[in-house]
C-alpha positions as a Markdown table, in Angstrom:
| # | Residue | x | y | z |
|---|---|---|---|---|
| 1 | Unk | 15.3 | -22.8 | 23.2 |
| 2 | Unk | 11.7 | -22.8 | 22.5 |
| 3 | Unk | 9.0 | -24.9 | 23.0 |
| 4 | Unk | 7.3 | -27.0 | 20.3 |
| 5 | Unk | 3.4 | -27.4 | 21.0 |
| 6 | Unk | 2.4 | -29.7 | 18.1 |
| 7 | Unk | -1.6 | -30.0 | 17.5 |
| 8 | Unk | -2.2 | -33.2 | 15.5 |
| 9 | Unk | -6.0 | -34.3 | 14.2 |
| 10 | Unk | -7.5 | -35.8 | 11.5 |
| 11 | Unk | -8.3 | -34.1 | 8.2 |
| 12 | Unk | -11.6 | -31.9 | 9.5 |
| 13 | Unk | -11.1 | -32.6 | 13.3 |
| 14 | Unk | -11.0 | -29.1 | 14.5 |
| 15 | Unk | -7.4 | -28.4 | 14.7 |
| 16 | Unk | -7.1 | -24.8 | 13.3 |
| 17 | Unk | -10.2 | -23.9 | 15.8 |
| 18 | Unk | -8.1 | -25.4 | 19.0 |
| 19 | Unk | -5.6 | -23.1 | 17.9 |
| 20 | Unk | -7.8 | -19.8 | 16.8 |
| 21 | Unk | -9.0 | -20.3 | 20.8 |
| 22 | Unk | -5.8 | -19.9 | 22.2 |
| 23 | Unk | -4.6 | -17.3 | 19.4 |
| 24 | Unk | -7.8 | -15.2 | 20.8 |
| 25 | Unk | -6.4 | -15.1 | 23.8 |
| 26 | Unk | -3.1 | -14.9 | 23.6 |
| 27 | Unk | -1.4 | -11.8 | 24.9 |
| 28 | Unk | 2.6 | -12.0 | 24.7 |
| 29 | Unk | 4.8 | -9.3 | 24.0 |
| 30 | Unk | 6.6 | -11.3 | 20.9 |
| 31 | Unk | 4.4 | -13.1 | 18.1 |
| 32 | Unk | 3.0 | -17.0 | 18.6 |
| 33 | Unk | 4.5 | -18.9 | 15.5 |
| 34 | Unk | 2.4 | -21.0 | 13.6 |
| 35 | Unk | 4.0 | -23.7 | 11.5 |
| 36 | Unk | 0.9 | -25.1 | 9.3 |
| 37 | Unk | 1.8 | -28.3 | 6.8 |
| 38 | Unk | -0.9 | -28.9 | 4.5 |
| 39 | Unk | -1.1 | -31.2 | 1.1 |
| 40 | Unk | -1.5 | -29.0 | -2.1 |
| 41 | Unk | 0.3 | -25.3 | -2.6 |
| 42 | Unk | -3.6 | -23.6 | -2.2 |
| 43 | Unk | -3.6 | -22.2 | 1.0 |
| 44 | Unk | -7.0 | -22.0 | 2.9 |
| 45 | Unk | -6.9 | -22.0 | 6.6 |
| 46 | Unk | -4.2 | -19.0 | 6.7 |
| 47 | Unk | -6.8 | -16.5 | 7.0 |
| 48 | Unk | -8.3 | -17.2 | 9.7 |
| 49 | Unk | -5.4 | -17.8 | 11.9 |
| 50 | Unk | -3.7 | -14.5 | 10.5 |
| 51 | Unk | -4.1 | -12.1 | 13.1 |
| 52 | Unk | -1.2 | -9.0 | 14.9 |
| 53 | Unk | 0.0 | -11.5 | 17.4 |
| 54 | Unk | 0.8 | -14.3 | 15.3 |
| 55 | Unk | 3.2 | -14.8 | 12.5 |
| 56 | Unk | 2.4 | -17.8 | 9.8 |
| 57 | Unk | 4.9 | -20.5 | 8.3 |
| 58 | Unk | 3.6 | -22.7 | 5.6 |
| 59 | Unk | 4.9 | -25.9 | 4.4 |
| 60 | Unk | 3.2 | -27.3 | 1.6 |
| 61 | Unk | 2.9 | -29.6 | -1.1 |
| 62 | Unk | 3.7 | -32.6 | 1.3 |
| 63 | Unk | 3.9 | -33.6 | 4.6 |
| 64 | Unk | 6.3 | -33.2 | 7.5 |
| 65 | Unk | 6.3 | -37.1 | 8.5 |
| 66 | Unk | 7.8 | -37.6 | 5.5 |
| 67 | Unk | 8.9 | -35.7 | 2.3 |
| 68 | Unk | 9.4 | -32.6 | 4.3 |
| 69 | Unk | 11.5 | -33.5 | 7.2 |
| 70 | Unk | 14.8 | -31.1 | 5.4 |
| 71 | Unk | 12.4 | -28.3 | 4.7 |
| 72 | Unk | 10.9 | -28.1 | 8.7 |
| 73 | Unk | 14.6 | -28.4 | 10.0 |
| 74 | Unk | 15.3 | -25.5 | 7.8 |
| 75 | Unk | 12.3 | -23.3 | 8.8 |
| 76 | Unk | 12.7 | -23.8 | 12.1 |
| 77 | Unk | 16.1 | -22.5 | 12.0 |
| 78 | Unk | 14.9 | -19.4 | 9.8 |
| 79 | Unk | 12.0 | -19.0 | 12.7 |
| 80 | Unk | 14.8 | -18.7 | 15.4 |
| 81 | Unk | 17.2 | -16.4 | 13.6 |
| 82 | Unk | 14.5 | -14.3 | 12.6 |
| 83 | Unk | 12.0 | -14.4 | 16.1 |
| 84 | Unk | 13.9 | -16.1 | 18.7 |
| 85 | Unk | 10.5 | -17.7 | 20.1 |
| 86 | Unk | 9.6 | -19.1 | 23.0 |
| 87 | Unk | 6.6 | -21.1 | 21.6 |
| 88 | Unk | 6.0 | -22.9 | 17.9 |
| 89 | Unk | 2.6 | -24.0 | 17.0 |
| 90 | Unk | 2.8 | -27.1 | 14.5 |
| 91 | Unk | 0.0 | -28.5 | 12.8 |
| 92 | Unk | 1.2 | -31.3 | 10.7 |
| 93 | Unk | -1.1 | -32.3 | 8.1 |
| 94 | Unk | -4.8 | -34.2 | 8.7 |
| 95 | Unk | -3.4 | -37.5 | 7.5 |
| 96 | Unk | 0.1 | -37.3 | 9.1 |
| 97 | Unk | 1.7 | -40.3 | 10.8 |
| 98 | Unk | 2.0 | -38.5 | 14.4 |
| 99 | Unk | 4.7 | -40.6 | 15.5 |
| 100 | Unk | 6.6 | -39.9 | 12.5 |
| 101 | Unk | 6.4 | -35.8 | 13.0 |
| 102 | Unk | 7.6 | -36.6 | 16.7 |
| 103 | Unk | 10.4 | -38.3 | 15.2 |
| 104 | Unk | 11.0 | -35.7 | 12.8 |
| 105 | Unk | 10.0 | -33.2 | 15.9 |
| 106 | Unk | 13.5 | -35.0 | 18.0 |
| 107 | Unk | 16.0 | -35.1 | 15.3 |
| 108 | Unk | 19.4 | -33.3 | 16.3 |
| 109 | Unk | 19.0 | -30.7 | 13.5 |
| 110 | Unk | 15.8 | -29.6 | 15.1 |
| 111 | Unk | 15.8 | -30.7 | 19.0 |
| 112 | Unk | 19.4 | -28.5 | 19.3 |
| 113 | Unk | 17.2 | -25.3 | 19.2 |
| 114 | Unk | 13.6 | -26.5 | 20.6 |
| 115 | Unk | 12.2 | -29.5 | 22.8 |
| 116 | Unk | 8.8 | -30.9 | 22.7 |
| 117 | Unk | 6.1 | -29.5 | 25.4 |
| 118 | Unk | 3.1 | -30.8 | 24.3 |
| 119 | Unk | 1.2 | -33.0 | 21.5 |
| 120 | Unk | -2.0 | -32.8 | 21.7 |
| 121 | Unk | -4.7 | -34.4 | 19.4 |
| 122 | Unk | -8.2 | -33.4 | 18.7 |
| 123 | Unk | -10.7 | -36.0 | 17.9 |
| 124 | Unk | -14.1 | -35.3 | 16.0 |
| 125 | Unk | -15.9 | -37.4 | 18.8 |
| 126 | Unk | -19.5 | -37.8 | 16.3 |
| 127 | Unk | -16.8 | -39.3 | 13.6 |
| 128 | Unk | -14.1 | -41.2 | 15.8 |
| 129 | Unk | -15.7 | -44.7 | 15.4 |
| 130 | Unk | -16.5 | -44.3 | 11.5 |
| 131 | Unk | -12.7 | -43.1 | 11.4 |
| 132 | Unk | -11.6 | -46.0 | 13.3 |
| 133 | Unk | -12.6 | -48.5 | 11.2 |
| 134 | Unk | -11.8 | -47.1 | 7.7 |
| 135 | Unk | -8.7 | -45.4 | 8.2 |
| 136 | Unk | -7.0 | -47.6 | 11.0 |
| 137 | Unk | -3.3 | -46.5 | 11.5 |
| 138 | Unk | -3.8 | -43.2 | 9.6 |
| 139 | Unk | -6.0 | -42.4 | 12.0 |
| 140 | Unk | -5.1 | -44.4 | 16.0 |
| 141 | Unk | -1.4 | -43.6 | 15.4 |
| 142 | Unk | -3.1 | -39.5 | 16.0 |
| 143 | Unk | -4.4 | -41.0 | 19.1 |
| 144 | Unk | -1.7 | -43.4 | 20.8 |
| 145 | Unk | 1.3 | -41.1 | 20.3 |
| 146 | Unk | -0.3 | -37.9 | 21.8 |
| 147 | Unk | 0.1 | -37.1 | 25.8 |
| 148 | Unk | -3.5 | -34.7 | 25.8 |
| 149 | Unk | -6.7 | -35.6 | 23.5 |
| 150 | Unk | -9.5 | -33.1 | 22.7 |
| 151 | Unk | -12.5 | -34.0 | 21.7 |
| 152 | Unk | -14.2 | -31.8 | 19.2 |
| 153 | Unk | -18.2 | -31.9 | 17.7 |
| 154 | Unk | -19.3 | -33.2 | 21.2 |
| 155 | Unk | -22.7 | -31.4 | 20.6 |
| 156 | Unk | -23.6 | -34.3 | 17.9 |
| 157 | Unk | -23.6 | -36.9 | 20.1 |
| 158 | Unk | -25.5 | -38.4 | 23.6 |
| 159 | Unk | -22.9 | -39.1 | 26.3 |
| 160 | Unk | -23.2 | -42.6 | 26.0 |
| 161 | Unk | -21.7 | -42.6 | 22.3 |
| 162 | Unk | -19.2 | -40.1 | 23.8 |
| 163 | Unk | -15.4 | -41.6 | 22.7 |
| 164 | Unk | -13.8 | -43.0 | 25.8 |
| 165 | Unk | -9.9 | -43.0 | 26.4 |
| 166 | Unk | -8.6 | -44.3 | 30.1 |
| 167 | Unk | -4.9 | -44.0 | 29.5 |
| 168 | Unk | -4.4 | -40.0 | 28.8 |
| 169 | Unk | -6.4 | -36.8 | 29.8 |
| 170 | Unk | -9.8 | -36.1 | 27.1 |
| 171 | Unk | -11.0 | -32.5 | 27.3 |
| 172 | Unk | -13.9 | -31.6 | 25.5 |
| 173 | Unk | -13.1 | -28.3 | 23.3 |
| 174 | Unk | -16.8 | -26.9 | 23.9 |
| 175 | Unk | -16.6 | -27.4 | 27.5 |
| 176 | Unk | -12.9 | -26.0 | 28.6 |
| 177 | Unk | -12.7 | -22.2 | 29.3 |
| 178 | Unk | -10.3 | -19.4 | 28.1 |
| 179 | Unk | -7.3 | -21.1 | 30.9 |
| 180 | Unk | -7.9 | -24.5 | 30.3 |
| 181 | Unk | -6.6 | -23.9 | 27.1 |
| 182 | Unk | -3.9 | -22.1 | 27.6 |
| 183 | Unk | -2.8 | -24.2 | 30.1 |
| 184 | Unk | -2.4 | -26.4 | 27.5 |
| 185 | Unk | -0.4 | -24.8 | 24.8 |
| 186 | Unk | 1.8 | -23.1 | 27.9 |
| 187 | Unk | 2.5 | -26.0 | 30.0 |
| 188 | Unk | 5.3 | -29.0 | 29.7 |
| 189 | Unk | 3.0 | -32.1 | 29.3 |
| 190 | Unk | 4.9 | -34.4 | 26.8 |
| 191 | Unk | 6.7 | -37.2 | 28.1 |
| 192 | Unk | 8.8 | -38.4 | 25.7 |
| 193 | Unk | 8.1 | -42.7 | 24.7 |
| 194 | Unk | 8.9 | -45.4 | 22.4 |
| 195 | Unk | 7.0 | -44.5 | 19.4 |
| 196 | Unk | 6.1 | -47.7 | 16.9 |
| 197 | Unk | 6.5 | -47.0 | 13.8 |
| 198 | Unk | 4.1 | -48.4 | 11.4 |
| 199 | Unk | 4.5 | -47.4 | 7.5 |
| 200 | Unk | 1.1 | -48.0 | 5.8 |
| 201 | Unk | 0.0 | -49.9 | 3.3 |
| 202 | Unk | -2.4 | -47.4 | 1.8 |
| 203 | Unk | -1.3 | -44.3 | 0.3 |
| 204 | Unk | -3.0 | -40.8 | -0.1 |
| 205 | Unk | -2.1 | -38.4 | -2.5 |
| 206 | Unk | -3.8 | -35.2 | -3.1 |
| 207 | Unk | -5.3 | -33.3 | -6.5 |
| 208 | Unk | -5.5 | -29.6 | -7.0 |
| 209 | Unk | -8.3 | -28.0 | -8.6 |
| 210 | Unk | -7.6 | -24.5 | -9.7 |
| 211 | Unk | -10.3 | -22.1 | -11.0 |
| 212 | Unk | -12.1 | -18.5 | -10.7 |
| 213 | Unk | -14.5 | -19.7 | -13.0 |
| 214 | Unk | -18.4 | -19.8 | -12.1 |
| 215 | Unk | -20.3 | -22.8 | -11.0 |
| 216 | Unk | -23.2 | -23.7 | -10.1 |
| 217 | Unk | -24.1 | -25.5 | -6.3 |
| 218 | Unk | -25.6 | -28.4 | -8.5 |
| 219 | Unk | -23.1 | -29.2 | -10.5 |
| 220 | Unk | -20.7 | -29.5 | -7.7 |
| 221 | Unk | -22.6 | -31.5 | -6.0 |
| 222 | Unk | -22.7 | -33.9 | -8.8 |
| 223 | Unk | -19.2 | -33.7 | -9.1 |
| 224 | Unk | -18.4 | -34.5 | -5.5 |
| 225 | Unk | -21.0 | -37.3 | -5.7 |
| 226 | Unk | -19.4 | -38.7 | -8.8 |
| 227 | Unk | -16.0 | -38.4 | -6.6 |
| 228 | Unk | -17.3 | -40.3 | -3.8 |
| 229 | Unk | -18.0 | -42.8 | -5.7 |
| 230 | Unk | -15.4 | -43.2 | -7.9 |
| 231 | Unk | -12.7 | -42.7 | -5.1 |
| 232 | Unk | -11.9 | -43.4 | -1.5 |
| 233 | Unk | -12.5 | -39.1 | -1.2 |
| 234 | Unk | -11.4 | -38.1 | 2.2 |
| 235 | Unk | -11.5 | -34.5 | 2.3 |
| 236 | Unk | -12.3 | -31.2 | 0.4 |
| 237 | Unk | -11.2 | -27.7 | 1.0 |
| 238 | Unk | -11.1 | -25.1 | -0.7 |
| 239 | Unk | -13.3 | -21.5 | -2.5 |
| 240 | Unk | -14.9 | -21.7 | -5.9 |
| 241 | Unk | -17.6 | -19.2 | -7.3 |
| 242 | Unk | -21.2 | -21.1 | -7.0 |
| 243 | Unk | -24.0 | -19.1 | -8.2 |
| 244 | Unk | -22.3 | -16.2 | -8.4 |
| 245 | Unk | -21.0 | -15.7 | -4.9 |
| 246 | Unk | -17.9 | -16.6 | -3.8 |
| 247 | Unk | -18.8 | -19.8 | -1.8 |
| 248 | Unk | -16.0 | -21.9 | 0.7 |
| 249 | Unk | -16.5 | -25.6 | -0.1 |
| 250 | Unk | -15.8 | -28.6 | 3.0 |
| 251 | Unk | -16.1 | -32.0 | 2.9 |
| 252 | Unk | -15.4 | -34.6 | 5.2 |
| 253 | Unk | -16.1 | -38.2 | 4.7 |
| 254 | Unk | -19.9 | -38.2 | 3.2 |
| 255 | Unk | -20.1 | -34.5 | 4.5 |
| 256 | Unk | -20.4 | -31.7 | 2.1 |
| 257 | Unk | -21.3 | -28.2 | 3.4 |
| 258 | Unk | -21.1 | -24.7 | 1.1 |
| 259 | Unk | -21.3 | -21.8 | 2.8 |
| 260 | Unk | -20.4 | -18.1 | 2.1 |
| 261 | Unk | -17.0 | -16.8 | 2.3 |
| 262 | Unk | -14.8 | -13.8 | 2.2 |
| 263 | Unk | -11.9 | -15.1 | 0.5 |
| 264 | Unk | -11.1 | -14.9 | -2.8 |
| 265 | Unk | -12.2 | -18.2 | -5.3 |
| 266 | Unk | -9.0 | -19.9 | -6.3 |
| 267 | Unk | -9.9 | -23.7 | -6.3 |
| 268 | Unk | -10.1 | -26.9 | -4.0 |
| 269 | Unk | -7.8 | -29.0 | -2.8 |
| 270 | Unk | -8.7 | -32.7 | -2.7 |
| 271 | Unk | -7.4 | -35.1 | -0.5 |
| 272 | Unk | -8.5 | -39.3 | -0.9 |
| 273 | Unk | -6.7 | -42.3 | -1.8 |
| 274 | Unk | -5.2 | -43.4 | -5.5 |
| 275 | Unk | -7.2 | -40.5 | -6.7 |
| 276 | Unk | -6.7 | -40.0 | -10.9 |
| 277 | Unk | -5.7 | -36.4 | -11.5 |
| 278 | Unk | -6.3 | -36.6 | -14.9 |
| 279 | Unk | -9.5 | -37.5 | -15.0 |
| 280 | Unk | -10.7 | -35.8 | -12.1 |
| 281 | Unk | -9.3 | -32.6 | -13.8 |
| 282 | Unk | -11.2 | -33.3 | -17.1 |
| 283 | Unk | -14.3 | -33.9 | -15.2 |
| 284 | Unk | -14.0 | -30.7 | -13.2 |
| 285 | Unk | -13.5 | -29.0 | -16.6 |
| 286 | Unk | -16.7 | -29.8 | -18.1 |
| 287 | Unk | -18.4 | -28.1 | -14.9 |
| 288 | Unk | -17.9 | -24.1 | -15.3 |
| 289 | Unk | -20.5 | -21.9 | -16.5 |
| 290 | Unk | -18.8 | -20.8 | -20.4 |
């Protein structure tokens, strides 16, 4: 039987750098499974999880709260024919109902060959309040339904705007050493609990953006202006070619950043709510370098 270790977190919370920490360090004779669920088929954050002690499973093109429940029974029970692990890694998607994954996490198909040892949920302490009131049950449900939270982007705030929780343990993921962490992914912790269920009112859906084409780093910022204020734009992710360098795009809720990258242009992925794909497609068009 193995043990599931899922690592829930709002979309840009630090998630896939929790786990690169204990990947670093981790030292088993058989290979840590990583089960990552993303929106969109583009794949980003593989890369830098990919390493010889770690073997990556994608599920894509929805999320594992929901429209992928079959398909993560079914991998799981290719992962145990194929590795026979003691630990999986999940890290549902940035805008997945947590309690829902648990559920999904404890059904028959899928708690015959595992059990749950720990959910743990980082939190982007200099965004948790802004968070909190714009994306209400998307984002607390990440929060009441974990047994461990881990505060990420501590450095960006004084320790009086620090996030305060008095009902579970809150590490902060700049302050914990090398064995604080794997304590974490390696010991039991999850108590299993009533989980609320709460279906939202609001939905996301997601737009993919796919081009090698040339841009320039004005232009897209145009575009993600004209996004941001068309849309309710959550999050951006992805590699374009900006001024003729292959340039890794992020945004997070006001936050853009464009920074050089190693991996190969082949578009964004764009997460927000009710956004048009039509018409963001036709705008993103109009933007290469003929």
């Amino acid at each position: 039987m193995s043990d599931l270790i899922i690592i829930s977190g709002f979309l840009g919370s630090g998630k896939t750098s929790l786990i690169k920490r204990y990947l670093n360090q981790y030292q088993a004779h058989e290979p840590l499974i990583i089960l990552e669920n993303d929106f969109g088929s583009i794949q980003f954050d593989q890369n830098e999880l990919t390493a010889k002690n770690s073997v990556i499973s994608e599920l894509s093109n929805g999320c594992i709260c929901c429209s992928l429940g079959d398909d993560l029974s079914k991998t799981i029970e290719k992962i145990q024919k194929t590795y026979h692990p003691t630990r999986i890694v999940i890290e549902p998607s940035g805008i997945a109902n947590l309690s829902e994954v648990i559920l999904q996490c404890s059904h028959p198909r899928i708690s015959v060959q595992t059990r749950i040892s720990a959910v743990i949920t980082v939190v982007n302490a200099h965004r948790h309040a802004m968070y909190s009131e714009n994306f209400d049950d998307f984002y607390t449900n990440q929060i009441s339904a974990c047994d461990t939270l881990v505060l990420s982007h501590t450095d960006l705030v004084s320790s009086q705007e620090l996030p305060s929780f008095d009902d579970k343990p809150c590490l902060d993921l700049q302050a914990i050493d090398d064995s604080t962490v794997q304590h974490l992914f390696e010991t039991a912790s999850y108590v299993p609990q009533i989980l609320v269920n709460h279906r939202q009112n609001r939905v996301m859906n997601h737009v993919e953006l796919r081009s090698e084409a040339a841009f320039s780093e004005t232009t897209i910022r145009q575009f993600v202006d004209w996004l941001a204020s068309n849309y309710v734009l959550v999050r951006i992710k992805g590699v374009l070619i900006i001024d003729d360098a292959t340039r890794d795009i992020q945004y997070t809720w006001s936050a853009l950043t464009i920074q050089p990258s190693l991996k190969p242009a082949s578009g964004v992925t764009l997460i927000g709510e009710d956004l048009d794909p039509a018409a963001i497609q036709i705008a993103f068009n109009s933007l290469a370098r003929l």
